[in-house]
FIKOLZA-1660 file (N, C-alpha, C; in steps of 0.1 Angstrom, whole numbers, plus 5000, padded with zeros to 4 digits):
% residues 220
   i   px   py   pz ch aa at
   1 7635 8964 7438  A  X  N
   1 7634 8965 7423  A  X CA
   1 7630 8951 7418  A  X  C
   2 7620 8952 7406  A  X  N
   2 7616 8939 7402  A  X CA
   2 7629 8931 7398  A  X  C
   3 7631 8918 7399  A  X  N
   3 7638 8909 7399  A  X CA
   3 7647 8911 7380  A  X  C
   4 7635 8908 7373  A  X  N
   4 7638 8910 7358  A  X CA
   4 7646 8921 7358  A  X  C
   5 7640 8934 7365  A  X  N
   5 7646 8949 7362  A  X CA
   5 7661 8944 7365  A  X  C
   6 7664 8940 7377  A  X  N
   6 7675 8937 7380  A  X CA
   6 7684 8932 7369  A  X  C
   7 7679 8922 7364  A  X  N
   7 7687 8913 7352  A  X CA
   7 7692 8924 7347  A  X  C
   8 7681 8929 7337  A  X  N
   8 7680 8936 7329  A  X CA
   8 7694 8944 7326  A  X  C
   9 7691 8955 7344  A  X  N
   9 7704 8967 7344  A  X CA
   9 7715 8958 7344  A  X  C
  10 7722 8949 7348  A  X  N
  10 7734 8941 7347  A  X CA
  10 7735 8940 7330  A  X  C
  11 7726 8936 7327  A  X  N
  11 7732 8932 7308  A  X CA
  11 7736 8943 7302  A  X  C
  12 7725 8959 7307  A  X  N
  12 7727 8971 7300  A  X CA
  12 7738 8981 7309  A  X  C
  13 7745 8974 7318  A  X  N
  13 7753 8984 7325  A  X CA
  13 7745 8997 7336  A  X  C
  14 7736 8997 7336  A  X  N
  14 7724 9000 7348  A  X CA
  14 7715 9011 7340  A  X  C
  15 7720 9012 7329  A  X  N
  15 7708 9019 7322  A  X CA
  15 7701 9012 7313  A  X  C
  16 7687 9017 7317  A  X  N
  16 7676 9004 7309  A  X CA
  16 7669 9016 7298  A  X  C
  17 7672 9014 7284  A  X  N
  17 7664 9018 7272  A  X CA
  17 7648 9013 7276  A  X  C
  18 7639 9024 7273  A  X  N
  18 7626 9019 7276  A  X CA
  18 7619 9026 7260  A  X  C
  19 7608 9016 7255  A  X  N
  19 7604 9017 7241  A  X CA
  19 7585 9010 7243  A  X  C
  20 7584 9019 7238  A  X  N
  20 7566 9015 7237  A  X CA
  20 7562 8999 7232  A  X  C
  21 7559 8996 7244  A  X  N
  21 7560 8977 7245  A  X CA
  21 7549 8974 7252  A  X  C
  22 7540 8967 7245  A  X  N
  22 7529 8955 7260  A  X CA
  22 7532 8941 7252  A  X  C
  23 7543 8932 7261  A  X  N
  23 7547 8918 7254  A  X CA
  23 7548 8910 7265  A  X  C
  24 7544 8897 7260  A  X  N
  24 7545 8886 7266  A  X CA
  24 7560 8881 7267  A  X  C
  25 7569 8877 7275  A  X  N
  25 7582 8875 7275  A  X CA
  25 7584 8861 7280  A  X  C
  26 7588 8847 7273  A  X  N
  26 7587 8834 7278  A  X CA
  26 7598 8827 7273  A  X  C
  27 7608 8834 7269  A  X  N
  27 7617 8830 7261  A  X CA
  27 7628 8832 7263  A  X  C
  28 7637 8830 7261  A  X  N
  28 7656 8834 7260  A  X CA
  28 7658 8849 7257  A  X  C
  29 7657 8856 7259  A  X  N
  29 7661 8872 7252  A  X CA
  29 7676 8873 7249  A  X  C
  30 7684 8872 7236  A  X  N
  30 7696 8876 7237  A  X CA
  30 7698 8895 7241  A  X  C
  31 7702 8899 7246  A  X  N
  31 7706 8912 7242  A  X CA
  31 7720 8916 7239  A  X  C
  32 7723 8923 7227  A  X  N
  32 7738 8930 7229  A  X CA
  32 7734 8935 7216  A  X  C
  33 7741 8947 7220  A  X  N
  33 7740 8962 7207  A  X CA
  33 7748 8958 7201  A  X  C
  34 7742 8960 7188  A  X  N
  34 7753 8962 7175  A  X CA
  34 7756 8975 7168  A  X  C
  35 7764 8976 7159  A  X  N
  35 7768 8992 7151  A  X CA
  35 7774 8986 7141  A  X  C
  36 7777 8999 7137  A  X  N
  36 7782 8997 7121  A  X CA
  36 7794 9007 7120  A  X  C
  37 7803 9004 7114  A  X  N
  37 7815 9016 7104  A  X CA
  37 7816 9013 7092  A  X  C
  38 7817 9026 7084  A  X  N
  38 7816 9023 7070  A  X CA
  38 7806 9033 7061  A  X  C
  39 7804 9032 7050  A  X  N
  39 7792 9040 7045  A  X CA
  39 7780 9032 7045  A  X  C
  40 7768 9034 7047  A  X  N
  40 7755 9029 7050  A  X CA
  40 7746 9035 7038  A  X  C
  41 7749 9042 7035  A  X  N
  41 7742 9054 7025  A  X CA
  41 7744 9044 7010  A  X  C
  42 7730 9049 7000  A  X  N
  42 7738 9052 6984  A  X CA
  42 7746 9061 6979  A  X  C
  43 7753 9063 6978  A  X  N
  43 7761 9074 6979  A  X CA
  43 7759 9078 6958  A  X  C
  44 7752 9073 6949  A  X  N
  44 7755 9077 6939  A  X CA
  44 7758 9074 6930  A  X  C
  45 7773 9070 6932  A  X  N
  45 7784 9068 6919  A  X CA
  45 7787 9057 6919  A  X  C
  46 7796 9050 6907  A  X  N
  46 7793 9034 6905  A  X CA
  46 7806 9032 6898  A  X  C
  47 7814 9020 6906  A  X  N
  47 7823 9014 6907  A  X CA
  47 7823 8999 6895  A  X  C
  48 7828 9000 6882  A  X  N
  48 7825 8986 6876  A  X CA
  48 7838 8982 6869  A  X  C
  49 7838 8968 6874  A  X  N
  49 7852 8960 6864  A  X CA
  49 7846 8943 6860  A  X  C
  50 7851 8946 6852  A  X  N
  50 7844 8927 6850  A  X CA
  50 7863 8920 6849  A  X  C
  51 7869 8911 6858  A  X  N
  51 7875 8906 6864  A  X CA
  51 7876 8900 6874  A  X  C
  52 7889 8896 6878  A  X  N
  52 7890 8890 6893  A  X CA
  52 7895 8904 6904  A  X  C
  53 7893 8909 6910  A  X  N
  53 7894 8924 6918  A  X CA
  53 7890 8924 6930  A  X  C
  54 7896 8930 6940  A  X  N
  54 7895 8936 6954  A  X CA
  54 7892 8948 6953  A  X  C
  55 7885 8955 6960  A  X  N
  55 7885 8970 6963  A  X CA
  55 7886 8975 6982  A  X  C
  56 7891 8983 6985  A  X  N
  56 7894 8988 7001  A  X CA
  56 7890 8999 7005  A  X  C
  57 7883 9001 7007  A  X  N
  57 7883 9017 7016  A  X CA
  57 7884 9014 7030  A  X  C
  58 7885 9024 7037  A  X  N
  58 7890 9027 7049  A  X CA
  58 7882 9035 7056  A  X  C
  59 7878 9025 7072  A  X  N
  59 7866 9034 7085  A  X CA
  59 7871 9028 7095  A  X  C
  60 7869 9034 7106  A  X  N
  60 7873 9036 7117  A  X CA
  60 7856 9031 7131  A  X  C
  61 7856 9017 7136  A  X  N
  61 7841 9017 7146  A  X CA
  61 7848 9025 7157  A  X  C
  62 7834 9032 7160  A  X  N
  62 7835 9046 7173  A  X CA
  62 7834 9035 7186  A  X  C
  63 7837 9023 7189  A  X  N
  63 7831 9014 7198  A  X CA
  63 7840 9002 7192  A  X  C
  64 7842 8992 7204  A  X  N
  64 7854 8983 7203  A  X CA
  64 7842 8970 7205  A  X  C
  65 7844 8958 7198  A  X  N
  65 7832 8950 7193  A  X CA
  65 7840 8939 7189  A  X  C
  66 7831 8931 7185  A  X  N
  66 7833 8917 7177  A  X CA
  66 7824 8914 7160  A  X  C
  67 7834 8911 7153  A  X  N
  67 7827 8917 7136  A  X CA
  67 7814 8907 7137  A  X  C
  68 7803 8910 7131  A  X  N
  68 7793 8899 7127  A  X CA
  68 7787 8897 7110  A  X  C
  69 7788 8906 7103  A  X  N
  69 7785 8906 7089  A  X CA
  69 7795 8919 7081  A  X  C
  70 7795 8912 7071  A  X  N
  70 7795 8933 7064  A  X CA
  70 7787 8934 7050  A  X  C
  71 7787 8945 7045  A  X  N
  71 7774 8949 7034  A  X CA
  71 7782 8955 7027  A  X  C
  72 7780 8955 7010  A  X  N
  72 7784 8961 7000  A  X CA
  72 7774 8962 6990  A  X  C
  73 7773 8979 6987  A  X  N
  73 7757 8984 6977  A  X CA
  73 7762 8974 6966  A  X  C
  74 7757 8964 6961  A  X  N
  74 7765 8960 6948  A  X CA
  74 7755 8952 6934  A  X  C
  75 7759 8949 6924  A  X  N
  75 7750 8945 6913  A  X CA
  75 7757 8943 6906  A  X  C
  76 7751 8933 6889  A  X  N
  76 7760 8927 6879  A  X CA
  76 7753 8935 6874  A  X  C
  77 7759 8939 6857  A  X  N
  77 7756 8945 6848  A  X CA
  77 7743 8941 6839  A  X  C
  78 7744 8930 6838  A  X  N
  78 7735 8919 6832  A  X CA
  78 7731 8909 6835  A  X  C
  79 7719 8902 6833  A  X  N
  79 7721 8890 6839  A  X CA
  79 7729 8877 6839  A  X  C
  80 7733 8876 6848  A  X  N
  80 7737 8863 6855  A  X CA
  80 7740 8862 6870  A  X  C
  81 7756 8862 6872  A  X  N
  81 7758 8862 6888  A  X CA
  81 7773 8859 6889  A  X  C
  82 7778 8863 6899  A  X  N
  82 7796 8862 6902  A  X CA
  82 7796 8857 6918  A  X  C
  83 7802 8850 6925  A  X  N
  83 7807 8848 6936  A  X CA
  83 7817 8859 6943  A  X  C
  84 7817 8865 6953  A  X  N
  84 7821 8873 6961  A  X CA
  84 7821 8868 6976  A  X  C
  85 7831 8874 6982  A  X  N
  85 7831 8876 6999  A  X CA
  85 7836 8892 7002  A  X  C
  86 7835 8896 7013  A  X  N
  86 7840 8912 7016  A  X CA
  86 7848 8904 7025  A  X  C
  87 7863 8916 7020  A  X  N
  87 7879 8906 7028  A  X CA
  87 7879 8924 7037  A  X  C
  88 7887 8919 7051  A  X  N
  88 7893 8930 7061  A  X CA
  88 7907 8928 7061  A  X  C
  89 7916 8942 7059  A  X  N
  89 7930 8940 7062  A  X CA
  89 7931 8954 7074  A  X  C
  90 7943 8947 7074  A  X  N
  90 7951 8962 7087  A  X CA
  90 7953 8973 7082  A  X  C
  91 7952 8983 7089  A  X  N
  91 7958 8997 7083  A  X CA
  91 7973 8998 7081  A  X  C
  92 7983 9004 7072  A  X  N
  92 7994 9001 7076  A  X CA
  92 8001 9013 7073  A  X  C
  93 7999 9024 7085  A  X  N
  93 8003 9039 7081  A  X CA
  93 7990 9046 7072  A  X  C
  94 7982 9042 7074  A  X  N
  94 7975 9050 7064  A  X CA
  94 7971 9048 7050  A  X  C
  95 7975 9037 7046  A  X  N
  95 7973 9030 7035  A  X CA
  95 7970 9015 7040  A  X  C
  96 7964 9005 7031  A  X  N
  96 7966 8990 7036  A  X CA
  96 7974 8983 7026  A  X  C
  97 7983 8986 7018  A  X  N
  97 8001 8985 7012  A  X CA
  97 8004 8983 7022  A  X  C
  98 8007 8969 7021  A  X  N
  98 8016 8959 7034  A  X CA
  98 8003 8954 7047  A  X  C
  99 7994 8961 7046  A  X  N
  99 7987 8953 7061  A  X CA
  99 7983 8938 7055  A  X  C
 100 7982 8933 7068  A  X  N
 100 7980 8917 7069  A  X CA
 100 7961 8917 7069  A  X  C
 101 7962 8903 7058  A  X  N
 101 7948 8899 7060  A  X CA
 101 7943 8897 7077  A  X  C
 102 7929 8905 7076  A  X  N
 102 7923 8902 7095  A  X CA
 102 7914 8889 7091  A  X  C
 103 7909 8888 7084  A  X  N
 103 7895 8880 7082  A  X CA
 103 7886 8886 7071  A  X  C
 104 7877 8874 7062  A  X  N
 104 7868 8877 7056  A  X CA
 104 7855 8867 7055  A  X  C
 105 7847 8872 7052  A  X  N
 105 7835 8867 7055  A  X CA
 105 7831 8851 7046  A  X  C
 106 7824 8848 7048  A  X  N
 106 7818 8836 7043  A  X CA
 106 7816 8839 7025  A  X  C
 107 7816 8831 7017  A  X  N
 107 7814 8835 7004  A  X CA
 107 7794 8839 7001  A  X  C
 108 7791 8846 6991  A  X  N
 108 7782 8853 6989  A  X CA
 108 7781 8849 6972  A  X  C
 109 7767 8849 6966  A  X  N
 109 7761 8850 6953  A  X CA
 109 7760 8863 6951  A  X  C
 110 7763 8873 6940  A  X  N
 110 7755 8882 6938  A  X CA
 110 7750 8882 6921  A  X  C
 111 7736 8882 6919  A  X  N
 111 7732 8882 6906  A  X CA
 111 7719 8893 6902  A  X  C
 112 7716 8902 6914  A  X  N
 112 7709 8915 6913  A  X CA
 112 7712 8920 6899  A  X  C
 113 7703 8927 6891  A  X  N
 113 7713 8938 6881  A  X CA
 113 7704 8948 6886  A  X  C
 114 7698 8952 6899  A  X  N
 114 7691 8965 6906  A  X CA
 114 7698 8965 6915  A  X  C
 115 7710 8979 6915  A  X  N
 115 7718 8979 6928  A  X CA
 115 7714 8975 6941  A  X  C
 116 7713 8967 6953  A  X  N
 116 7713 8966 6964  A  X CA
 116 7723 8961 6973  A  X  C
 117 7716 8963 6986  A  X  N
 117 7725 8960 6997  A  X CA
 117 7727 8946 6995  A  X  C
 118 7743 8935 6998  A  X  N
 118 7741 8920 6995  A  X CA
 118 7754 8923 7008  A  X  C
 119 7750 8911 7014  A  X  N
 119 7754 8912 7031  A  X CA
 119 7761 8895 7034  A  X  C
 120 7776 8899 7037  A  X  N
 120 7780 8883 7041  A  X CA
 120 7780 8880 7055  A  X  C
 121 7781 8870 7064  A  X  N
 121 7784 8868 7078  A  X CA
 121 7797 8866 7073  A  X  C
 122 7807 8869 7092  A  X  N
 122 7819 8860 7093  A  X CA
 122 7814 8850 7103  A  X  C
 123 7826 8841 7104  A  X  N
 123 7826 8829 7111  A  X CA
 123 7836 8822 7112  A  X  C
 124 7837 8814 7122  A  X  N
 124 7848 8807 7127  A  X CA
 124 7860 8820 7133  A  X  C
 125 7871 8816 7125  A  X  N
 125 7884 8822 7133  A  X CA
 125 7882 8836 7124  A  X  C
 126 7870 8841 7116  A  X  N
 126 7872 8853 7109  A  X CA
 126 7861 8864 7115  A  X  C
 127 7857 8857 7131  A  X  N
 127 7849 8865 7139  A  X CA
 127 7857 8873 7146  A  X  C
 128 7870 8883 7141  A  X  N
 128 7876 8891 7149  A  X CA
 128 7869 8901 7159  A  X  C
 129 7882 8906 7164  A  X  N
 129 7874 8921 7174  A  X CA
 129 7882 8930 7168  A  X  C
 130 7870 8939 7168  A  X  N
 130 7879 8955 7162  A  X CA
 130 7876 8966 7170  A  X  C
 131 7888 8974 7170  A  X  N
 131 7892 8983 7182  A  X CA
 131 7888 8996 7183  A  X  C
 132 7880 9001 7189  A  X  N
 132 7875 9014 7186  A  X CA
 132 7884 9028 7186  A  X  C
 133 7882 9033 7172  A  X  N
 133 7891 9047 7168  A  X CA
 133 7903 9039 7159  A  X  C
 134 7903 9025 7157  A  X  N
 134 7915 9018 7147  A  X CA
 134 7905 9020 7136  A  X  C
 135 7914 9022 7126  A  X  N
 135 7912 9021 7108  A  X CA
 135 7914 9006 7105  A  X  C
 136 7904 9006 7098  A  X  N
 136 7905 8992 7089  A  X CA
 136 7905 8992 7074  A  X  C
 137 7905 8985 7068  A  X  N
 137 7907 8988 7054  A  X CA
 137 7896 8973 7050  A  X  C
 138 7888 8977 7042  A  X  N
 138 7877 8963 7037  A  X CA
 138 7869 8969 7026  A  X  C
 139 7865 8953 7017  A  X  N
 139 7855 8957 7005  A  X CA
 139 7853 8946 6997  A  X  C
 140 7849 8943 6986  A  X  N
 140 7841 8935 6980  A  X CA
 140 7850 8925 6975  A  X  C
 141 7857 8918 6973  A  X  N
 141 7867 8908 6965  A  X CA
 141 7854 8902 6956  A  X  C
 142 7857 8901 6944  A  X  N
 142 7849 8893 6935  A  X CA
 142 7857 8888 6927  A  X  C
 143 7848 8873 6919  A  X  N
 143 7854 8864 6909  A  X CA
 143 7848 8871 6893  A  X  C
 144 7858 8869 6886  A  X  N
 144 7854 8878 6871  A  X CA
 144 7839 8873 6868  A  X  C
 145 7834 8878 6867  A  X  N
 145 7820 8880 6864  A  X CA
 145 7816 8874 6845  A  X  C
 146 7830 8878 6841  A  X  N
 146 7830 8867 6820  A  X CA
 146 7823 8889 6817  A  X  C
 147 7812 8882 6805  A  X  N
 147 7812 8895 6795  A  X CA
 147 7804 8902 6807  A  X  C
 148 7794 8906 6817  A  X  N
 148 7792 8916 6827  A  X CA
 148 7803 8918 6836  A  X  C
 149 7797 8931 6843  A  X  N
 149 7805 8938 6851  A  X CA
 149 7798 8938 6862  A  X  C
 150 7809 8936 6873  A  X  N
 150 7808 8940 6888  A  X CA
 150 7808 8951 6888  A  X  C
 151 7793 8958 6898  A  X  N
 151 7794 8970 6901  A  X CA
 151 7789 8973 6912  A  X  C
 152 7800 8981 6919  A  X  N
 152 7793 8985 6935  A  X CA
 152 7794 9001 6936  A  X  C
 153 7787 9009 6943  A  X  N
 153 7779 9018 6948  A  X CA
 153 7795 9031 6953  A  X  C
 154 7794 9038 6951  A  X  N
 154 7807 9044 6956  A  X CA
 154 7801 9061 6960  A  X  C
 155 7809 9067 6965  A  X  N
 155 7812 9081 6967  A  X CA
 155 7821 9083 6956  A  X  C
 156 7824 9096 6951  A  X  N
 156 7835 9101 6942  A  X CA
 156 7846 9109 6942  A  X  C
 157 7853 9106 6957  A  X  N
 157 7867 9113 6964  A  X CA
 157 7881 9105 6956  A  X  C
 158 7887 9113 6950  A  X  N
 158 7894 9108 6941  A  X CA
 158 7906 9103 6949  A  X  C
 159 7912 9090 6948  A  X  N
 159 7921 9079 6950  A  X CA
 159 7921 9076 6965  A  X  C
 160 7910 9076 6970  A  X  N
 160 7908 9071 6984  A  X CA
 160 7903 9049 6985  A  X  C
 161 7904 9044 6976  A  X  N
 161 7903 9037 6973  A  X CA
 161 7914 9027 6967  A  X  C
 162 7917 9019 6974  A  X  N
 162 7926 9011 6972  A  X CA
 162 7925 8995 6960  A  X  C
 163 7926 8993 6949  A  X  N
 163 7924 8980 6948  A  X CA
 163 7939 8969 6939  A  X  C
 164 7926 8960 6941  A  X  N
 164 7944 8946 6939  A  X CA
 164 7936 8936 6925  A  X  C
 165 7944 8938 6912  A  X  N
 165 7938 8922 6904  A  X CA
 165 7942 8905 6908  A  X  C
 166 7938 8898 6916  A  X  N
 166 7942 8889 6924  A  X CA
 166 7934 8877 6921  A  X  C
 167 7936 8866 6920  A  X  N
 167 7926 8853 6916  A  X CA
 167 7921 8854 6928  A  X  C
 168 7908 8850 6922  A  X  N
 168 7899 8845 6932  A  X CA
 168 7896 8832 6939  A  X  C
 169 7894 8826 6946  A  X  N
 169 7892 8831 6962  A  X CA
 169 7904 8837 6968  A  X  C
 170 7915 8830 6969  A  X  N
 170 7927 8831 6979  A  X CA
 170 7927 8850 6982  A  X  C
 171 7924 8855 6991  A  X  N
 171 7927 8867 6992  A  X CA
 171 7945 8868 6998  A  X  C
 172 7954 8874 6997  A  X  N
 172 7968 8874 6995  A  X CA
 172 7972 8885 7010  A  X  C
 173 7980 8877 7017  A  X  N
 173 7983 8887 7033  A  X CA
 173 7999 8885 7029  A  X  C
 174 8004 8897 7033  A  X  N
 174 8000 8912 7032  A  X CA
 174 7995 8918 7020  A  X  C
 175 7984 8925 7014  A  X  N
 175 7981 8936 7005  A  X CA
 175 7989 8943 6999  A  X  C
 176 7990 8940 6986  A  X  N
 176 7996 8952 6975  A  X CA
 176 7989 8960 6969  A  X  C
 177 7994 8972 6968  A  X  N
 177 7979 8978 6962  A  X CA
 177 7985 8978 6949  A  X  C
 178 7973 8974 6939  A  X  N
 178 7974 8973 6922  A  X CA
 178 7972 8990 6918  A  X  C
 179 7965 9001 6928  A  X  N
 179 7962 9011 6922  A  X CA
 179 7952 9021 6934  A  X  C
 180 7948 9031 6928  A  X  N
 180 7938 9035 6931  A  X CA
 180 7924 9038 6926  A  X  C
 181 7916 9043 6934  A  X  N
 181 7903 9048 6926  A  X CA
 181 7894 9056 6936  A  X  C
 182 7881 9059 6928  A  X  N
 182 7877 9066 6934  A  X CA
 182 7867 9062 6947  A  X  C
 183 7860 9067 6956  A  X  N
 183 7854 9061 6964  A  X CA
 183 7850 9073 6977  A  X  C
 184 7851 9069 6991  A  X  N
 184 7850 9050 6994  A  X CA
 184 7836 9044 6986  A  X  C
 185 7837 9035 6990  A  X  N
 185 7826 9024 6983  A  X CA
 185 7819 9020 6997  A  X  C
 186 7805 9015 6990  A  X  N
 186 7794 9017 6999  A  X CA
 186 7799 9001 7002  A  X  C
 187 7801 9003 7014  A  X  N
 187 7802 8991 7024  A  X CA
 187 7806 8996 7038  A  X  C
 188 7802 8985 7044  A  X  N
 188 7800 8989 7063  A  X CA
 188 7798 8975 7065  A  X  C
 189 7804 8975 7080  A  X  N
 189 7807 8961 7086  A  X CA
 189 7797 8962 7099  A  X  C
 190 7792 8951 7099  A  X  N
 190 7779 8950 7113  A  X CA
 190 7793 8947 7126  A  X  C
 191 7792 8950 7140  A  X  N
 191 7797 8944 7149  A  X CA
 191 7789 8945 7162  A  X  C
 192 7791 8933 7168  A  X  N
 192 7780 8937 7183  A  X CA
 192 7798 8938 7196  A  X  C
 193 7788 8953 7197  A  X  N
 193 7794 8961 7208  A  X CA
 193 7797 8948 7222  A  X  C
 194 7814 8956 7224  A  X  N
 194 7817 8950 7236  A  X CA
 194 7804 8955 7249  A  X  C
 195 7803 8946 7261  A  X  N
 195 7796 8955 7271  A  X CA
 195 7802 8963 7277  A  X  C
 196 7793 8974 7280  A  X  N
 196 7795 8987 7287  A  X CA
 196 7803 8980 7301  A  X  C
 197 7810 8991 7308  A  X  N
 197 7814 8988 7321  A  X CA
 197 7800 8987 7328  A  X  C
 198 7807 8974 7337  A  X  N
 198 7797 8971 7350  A  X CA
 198 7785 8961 7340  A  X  C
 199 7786 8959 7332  A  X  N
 199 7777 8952 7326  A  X CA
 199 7784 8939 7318  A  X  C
 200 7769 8935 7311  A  X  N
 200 7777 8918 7306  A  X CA
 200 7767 8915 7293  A  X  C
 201 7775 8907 7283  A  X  N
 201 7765 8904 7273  A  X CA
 201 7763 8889 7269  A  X  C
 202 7750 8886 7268  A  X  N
 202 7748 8870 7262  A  X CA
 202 7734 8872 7261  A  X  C
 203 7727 8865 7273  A  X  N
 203 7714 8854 7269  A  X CA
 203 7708 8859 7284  A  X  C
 204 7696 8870 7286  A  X  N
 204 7687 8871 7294  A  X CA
 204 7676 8864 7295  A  X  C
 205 7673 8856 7303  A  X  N
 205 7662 8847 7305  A  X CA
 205 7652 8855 7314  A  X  C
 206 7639 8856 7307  A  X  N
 206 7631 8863 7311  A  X CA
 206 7620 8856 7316  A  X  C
 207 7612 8856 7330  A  X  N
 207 7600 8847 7333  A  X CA
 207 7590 8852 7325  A  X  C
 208 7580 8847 7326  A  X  N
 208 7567 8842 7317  A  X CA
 208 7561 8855 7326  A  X  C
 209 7555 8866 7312  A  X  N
 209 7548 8874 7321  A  X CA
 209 7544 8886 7312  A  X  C
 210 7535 8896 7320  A  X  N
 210 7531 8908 7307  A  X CA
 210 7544 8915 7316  A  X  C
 211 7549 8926 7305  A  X  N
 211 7559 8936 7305  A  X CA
 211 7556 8952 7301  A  X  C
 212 7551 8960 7307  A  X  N
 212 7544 8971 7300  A  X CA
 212 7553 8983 7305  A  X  C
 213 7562 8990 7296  A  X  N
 213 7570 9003 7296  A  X CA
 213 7567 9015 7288  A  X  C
 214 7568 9022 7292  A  X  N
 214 7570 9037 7281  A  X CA
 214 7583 9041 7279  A  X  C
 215 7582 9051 7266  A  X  N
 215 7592 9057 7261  A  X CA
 215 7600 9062 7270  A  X  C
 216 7616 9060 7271  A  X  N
 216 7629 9072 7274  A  X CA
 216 7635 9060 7282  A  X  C
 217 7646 9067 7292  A  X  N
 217 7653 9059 7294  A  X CA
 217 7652 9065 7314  A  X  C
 218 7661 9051 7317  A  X  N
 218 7657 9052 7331  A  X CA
 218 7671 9044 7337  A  X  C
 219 7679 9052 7345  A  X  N
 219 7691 9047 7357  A  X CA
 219 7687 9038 7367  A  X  C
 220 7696 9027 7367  A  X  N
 220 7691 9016 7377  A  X CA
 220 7700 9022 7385  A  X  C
% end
């Protein structure tokens, strides 16, 4: 077997994805899959408070990983702009009443007034792992916004949504819920997948060379 191929099945656990490619490869190739939990979708309906406020819904990654970003559909009413990060707590029975802060992301601008996707990284000690088939509970913490409103993207399942009025920044461990609402709310957390058994994830170093595959997939 070609030497590369070799690499290759080690990083993918011996099965190699093959995709309509003629590339020159002279470089570092990181590989490792990512995924998502959470809603990805517009879902429609619209979440708005002008204050200091958290919001929580609750998803479950089908795959056990390391967090890398998360996304909330979101927009100000009018022009200007509010500071935001998306905060993660524990499940606690079913509710996140009483779970412990996990980590939240880096702080974020949002000053859109056309709903879109606005995406934070985590970092440092808020690069947790999350456990596949575990519930999490996460969502947009924002700073009051003055005379506009924060508004993020929702579904309309009535009190599936958890939120807290809390100054901003300091997000507060363990969680009280201030209430409910409707939801979930459009947000989803990026994470790159643990590796498969028999496999490994980082940094494939590929020689200098053409690479020509076709479509489907192939067992090493």
């Amino acid at each position: 077997m070609n030497e590369t191929l070799k690499k290759a099945s080690h990083f993918l656990g011996g099965v190699l994805p093959l995709v309509l490619i003629a590339a020159v490869f002279a470089a570092n190739v990181s590989i490792a899959a990512t995924a998502t939990f959470g809603v990805t979708t517009d879902s429609g309906s619209q979440q708005a408070f002008s204050g200091d406020r958290m919001y929580l819904s609750t998803a479950s990654p089908s795959s056990s990983g390391t967090v890398v970003s998360a996304t909330c559909r979101s927009s100000i009413s009018v022009a200007g702009s509010y500071p935001a990060k998306i905060v993660v707590y524990a499940d606690n029975g079913g509710t996140p009443d009483g779970g412990a802060l996990l980590a939240e992301t880096d702080q974020m601008t949002i000053s859109n007034t056309t709903e879109q996707e606005n995406t934070a990284v985590f970092s440092g000690a808020n690069l947790i792992a999350v456990t596949s088939g575990t519930p999490y509970w996460f969502g947009l913490f924002f700073d009051d916004p003055g005379v506009p409103n924060a508004q993020i993207s929702r579904l309309n399942n009535v009190g599936v949504v958890h939120f807290l009025s809390t100054v901003y920044p300091t997000a507060p461990s363990p969680f009280t819920s201030g209430g409910t609402a409707n939801g979930p709310h459009d947000c989803y957390i990026t994470y790159e997948e643990d590796a498969p058994a028999g496999g490994a994830k980082g940094t494939l170093t590929l020689p200098q060379g053409e690479l020509r595959i076709m479509s489907g997939t192939v067992t090493l």
